[in-house]
C-alpha positions as CSV (number, residue, x, y, z in Angstrom):
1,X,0.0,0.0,0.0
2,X,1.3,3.4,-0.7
3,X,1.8,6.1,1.9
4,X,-0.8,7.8,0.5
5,X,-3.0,5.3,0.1
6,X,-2.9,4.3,3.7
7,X,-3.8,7.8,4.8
8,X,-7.1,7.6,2.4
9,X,-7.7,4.2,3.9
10,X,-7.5,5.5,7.3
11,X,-9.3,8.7,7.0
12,X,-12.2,6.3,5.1
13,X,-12.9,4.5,8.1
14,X,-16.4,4.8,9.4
15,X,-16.5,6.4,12.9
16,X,-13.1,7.6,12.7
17,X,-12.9,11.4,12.1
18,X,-10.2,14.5,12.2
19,X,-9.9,14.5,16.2
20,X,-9.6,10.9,16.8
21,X,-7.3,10.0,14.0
22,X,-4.4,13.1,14.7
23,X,-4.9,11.5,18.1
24,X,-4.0,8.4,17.1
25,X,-1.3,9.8,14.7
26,X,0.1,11.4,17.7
27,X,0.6,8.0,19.2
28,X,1.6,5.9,16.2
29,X,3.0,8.4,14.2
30,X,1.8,7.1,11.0
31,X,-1.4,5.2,9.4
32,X,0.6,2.2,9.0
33,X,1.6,1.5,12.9
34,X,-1.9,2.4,13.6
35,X,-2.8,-0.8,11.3
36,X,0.0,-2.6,13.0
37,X,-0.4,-1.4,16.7
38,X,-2.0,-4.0,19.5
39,X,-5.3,-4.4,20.2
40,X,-4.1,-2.8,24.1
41,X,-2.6,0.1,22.1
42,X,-5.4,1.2,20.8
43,X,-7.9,1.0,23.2
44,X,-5.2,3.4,25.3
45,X,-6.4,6.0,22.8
46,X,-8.7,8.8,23.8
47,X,-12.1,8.0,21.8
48,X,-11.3,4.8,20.6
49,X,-13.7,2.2,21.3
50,X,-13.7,-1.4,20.7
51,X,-15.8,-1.1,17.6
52,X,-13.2,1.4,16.4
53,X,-10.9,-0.9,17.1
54,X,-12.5,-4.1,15.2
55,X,-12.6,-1.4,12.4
56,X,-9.3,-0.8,12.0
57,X,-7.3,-3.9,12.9
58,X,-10.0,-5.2,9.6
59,X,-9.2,-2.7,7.5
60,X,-9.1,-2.8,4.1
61,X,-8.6,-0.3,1.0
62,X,-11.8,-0.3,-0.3
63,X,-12.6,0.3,-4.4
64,X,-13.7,3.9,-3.6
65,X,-10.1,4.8,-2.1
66,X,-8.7,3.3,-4.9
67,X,-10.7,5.2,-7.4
68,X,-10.8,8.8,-5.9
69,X,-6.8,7.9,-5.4
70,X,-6.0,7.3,-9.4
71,X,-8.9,10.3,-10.0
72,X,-6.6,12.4,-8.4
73,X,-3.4,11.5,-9.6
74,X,-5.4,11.6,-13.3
75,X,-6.4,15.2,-13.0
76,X,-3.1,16.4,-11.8
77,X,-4.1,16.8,-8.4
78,X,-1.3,16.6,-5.2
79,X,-2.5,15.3,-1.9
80,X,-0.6,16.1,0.9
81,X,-0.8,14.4,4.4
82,X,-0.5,15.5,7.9
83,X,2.8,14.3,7.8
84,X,3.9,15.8,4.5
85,X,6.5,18.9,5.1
86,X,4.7,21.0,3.0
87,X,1.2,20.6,5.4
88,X,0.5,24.2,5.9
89,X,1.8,24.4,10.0
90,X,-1.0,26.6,11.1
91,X,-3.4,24.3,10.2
92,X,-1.6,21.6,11.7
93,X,-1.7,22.8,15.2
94,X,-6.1,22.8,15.4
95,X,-7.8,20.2,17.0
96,X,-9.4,18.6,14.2
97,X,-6.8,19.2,11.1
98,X,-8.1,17.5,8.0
99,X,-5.7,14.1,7.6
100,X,-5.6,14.8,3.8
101,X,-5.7,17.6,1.7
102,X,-6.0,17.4,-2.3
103,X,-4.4,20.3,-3.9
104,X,-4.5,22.4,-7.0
105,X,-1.7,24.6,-7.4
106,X,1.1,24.8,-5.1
107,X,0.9,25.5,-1.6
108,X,3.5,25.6,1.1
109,X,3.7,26.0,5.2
110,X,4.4,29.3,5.5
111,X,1.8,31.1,8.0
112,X,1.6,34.7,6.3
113,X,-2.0,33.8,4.9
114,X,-5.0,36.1,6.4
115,X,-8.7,34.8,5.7
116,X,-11.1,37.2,4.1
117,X,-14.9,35.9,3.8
118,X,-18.4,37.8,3.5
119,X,-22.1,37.7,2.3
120,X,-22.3,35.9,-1.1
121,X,-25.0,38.6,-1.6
122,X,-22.5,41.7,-1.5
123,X,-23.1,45.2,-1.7
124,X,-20.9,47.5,-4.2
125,X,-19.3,49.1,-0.9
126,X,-18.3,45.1,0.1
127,X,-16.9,44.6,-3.1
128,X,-14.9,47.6,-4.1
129,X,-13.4,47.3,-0.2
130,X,-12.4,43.5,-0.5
131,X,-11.1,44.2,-3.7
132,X,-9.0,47.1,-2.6
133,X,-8.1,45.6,1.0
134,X,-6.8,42.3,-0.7
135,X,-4.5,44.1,-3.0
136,X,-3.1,46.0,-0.6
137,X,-2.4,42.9,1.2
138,X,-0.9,41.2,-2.0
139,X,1.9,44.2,-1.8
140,X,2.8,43.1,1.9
141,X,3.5,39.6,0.4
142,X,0.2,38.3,2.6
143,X,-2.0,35.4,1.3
144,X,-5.1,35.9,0.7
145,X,-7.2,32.7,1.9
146,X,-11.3,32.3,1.1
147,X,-13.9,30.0,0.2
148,X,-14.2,31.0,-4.0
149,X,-17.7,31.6,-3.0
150,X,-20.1,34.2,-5.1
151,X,-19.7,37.8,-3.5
152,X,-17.0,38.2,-1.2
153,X,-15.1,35.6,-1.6
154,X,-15.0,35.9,-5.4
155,X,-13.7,39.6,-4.5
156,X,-10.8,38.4,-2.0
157,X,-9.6,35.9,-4.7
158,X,-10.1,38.2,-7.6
159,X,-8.5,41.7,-5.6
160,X,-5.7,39.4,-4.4
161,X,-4.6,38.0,-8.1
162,X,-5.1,41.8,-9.5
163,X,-2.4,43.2,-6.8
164,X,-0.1,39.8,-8.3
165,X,-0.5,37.9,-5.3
166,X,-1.2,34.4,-4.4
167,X,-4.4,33.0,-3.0
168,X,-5.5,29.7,-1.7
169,X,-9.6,29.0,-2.2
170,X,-10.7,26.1,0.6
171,X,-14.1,24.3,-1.1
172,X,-16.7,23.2,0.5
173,X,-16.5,20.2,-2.4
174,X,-13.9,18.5,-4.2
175,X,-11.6,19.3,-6.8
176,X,-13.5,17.3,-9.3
177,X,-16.5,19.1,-8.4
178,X,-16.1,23.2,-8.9
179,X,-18.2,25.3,-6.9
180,X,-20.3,27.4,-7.9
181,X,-20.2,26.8,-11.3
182,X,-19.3,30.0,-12.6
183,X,-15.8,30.5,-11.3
184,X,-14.5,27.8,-13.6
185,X,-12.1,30.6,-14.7
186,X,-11.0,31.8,-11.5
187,X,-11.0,28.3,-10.2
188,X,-7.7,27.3,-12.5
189,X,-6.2,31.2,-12.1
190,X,-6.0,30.7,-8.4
191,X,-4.4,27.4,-8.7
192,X,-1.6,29.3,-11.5
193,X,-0.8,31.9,-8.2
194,X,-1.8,29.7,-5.6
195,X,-3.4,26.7,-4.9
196,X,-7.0,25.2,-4.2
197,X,-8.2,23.6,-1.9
198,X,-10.2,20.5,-0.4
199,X,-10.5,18.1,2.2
200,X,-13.1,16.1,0.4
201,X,-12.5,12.8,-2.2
202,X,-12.1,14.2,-5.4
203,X,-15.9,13.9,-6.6
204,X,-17.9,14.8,-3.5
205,X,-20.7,17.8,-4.1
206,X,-21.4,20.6,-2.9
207,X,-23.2,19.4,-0.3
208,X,-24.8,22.0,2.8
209,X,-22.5,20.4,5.6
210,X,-19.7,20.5,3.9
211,X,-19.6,24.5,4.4
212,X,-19.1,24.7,8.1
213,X,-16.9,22.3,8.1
214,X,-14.5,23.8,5.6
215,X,-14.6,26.8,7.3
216,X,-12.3,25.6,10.4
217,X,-9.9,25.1,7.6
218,X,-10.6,28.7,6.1
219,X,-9.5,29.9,9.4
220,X,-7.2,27.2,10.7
221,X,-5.3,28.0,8.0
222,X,-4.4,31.6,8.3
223,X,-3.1,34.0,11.1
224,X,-6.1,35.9,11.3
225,X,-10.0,36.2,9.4
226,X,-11.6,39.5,8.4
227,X,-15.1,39.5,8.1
228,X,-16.5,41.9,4.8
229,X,-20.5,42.5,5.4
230,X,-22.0,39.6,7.4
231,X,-26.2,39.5,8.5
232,X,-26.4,38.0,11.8
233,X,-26.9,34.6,10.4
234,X,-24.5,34.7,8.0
235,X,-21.6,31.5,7.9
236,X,-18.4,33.8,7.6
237,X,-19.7,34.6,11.2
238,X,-19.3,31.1,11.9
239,X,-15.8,31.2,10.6
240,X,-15.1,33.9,12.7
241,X,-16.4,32.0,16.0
242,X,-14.3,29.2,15.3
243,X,-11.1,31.3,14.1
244,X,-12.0,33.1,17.9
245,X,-12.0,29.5,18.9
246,X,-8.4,28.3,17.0
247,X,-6.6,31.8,18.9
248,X,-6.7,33.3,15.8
249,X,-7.6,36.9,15.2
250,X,-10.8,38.2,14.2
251,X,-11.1,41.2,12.1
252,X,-14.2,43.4,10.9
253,X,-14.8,45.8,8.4
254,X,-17.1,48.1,9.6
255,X,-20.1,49.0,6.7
256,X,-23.1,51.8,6.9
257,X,-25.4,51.2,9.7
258,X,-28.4,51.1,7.4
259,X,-27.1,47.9,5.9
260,X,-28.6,44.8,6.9
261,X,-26.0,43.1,5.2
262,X,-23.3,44.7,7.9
263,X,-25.3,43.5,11.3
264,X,-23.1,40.8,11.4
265,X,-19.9,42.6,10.9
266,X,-21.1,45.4,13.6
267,X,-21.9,42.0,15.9
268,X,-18.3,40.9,15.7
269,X,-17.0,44.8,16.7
270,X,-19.1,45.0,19.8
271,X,-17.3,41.9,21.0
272,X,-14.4,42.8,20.5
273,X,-13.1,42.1,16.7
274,X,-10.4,44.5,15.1
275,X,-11.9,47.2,12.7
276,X,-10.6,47.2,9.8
277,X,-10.2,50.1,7.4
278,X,-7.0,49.3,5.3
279,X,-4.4,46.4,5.3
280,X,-1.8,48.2,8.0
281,X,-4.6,47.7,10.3
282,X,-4.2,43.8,9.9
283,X,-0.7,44.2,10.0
284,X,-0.6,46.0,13.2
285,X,-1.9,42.7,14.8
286,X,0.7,40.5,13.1
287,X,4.3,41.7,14.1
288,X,6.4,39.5,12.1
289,X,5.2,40.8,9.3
290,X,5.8,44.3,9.9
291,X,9.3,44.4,8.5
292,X,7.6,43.3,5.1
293,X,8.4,46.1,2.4
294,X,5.1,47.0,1.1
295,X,5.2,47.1,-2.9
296,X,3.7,50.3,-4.8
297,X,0.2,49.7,-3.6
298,X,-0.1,53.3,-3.2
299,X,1.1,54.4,-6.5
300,X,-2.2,53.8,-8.5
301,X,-4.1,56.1,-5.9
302,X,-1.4,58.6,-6.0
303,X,-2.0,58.9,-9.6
304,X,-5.9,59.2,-9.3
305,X,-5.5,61.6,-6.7
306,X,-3.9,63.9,-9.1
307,X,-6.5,63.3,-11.7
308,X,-9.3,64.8,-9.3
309,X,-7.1,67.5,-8.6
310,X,-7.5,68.6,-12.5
311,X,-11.7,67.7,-12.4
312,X,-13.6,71.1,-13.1
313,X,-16.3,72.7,-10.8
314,X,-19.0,70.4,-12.7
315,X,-17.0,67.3,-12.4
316,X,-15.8,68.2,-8.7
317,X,-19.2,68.5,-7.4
318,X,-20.6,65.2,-9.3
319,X,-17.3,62.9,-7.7
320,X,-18.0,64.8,-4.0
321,X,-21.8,63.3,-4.8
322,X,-20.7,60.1,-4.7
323,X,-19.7,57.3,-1.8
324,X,-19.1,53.7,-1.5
325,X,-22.7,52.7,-2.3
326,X,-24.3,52.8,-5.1
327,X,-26.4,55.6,-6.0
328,X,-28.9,55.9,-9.4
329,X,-28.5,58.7,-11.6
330,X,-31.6,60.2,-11.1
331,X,-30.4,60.9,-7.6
332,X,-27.0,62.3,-8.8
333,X,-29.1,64.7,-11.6
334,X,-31.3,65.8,-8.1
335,X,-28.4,66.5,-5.9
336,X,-25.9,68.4,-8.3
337,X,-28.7,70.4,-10.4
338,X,-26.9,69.1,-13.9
339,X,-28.7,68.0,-16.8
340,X,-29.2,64.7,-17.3
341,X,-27.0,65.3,-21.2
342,X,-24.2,66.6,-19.2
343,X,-24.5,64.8,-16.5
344,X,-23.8,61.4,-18.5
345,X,-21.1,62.8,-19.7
346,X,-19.7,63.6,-16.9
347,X,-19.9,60.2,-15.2
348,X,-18.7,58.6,-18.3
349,X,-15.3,60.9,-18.3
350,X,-14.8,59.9,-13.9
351,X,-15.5,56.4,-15.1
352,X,-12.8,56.3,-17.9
353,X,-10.4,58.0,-15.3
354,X,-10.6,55.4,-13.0
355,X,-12.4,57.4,-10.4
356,X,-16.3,56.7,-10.6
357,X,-17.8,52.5,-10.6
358,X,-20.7,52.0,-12.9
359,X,-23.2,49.4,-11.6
360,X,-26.0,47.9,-12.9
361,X,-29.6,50.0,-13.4
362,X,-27.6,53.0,-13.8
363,X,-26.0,52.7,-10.5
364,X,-22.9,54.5,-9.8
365,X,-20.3,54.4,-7.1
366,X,-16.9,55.8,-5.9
367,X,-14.0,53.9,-7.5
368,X,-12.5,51.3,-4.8
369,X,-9.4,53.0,-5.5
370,X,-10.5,56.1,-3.5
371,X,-11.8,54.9,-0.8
């Protein structure tokens, strides 16, 4: 039997999950001696029960191992074990660690990796700051880790790879099986500046529980997790708890206090979470990255900056109209007293500077960039 192998077999056992076997690999060091080990041995175990016992002394590779194992190795996908060097070592040292991780990409052990997760129903505001906040992390040479879900995690991935970073996506299904559907594309550019991410055989859905249970390795994973627009019921809070739980930081970006969509968020602040505005408010909490030379995240807004110093009266006042959320044209036309000709003009010009977002219905927003 390959190593490998033997750690699928293992992990495959019914009855036996994340806690019980590191326990046991804490004893026996690998799957192997655990197959081998005395009856005596075993049952000295915290958690394992005779059953547990029976079911391990008969082991056996089933057809299933065997088939998700070749799968893997068909579609170019590494899996790494608990005892593998490159097992990231933050994740290591939680309770539960998955035994076995199938990989995408490339990942290594290094701990500078911060979680950002949010509301797969995101606002503009949560988008443009996950976006921008990623980026800026990108320049400090910090992962970006997320779930490659719809809305903010899409945003985390996608602000990371635009600042030339690297990002690792943790799904909530396996590799075989991408999820959701439309971030095919971002799916294999993650894996080209990062790596992605599963705990799960190769072909396993999408299914509900899977979720929270990825979301200790979300966490587990990374020095820290910032939360980007939560409702109070919203998993990334659960993420949070359990990144509270791992002695991990927790981090918040505050959002307006009209948005639903932020209660969460504003949850996590009154007990105590770190509000976050920027990326050096992360890196405040993180020492040992602090002597990271920042790259020229600050270059591009420099350069905007100097474009709204040149913006006429009419252009001035139509920018200084405009915030982080999205606001309809008609409103813009109300405020500012410009006609609607000029006025489209106008927006069209702040756009194709870089300063002004268009959303859909005619929505428009301050660029990310200026926030």
């Amino acid at each position: 039997m390959s190593e490998v192998l033997s750690w699928l077999t293992l992990k495959s056992i019914p009855g036996l999950g994340n806690y019980l076997i590191k326990r046991l690999i804490d004893r026996f060091a690998s799957p192997e001696k655990i197959f081998k080990a005395p009856r005596d041995s075993l049952l000295g175990v915290e958690g394992i029960t005779p059953r547990l016992v029976s079911a391990i002394r008969n082991h056996k590779t089933s057809d299933a191992v065997k088939k998700d194992y070749g799968l893997a190795l068909e579609k170019g996908f590494q899996i790494i074990t608990l005892e593998d060097s490159m097992y990231p070592e933050l994740l290591r040292q939680i309770p539960d660690p998955p035994s076995v991780l199938y990989i995408y990409g490339k990942i290594d052990n290094s701990i500078n990796n911060i979680a950002v997760v949010g509301s797969r129903n995101a606002t503009g505001y949560g988008i443009s700051m996950t976006q921008r906040l990623c980026r800026d992390l990108a320049a400090y040479k910090i992962k970006v880790v997320s779930g490659m879900a719809m809305g903010i995690d899409t945003a985390a991935h996608k602000g990371t790879l635009s600042g030339n970073g690297k990002t690792f996506a943790v799904l909530g299904s396996g590799l075989g099986r991408i999820y959701p559907a439309e971030n095919r594309k971002l799916f294999h550019s993650i894996a080209e500046n990062g790596a992605v991410i599963s705990e799960f055989p190769v072909m396993t859905g999408p299914d509900s529980h899977h979720f929270p249970i990825r979301n200790r390795v979300i966490s587990g994973i990374s020095l820290g997790t910032v939360v980007v627009e939560a409702t109070k019921r919203s998993g990334s809070l659960i993420t949070a708890r359990i990144a509270g739980e791992q002695n991990r930081e927790v981090f918040a970006v505050p959002g307006s206090i009209q948005s639903f969509k932020s209660t969460g968020t504003h949850s996590l602040l009154k007990q105590g979470a770190k509000l976050v505005e920027n990326a050096q408010d992360i890196i405040e909490e993180l020492p040992w990255a602090l002597n990271i030379e920042p790259g020229n995240m600050n270059e591009s807004r420099d350069k905007i900056k100097t474009v709204v110093s040149s913006l006429d009266s009419d252009e001035l006042l139509v920018y200084e109209v405009l915030g982080p959320y999205p606001v309809h044209i008609d409103v813009i036309m109300r405020k500012t007293s410009i006609a609607s000709g000029k006025l489209a003009g106008i927006l069209l010009k702040l756009e194709l500077e870089g300063l002004v977002n268009q959303n859909p219905g005619k929505l428009f927003s301050i660029s990310e960039e200026m926030l």
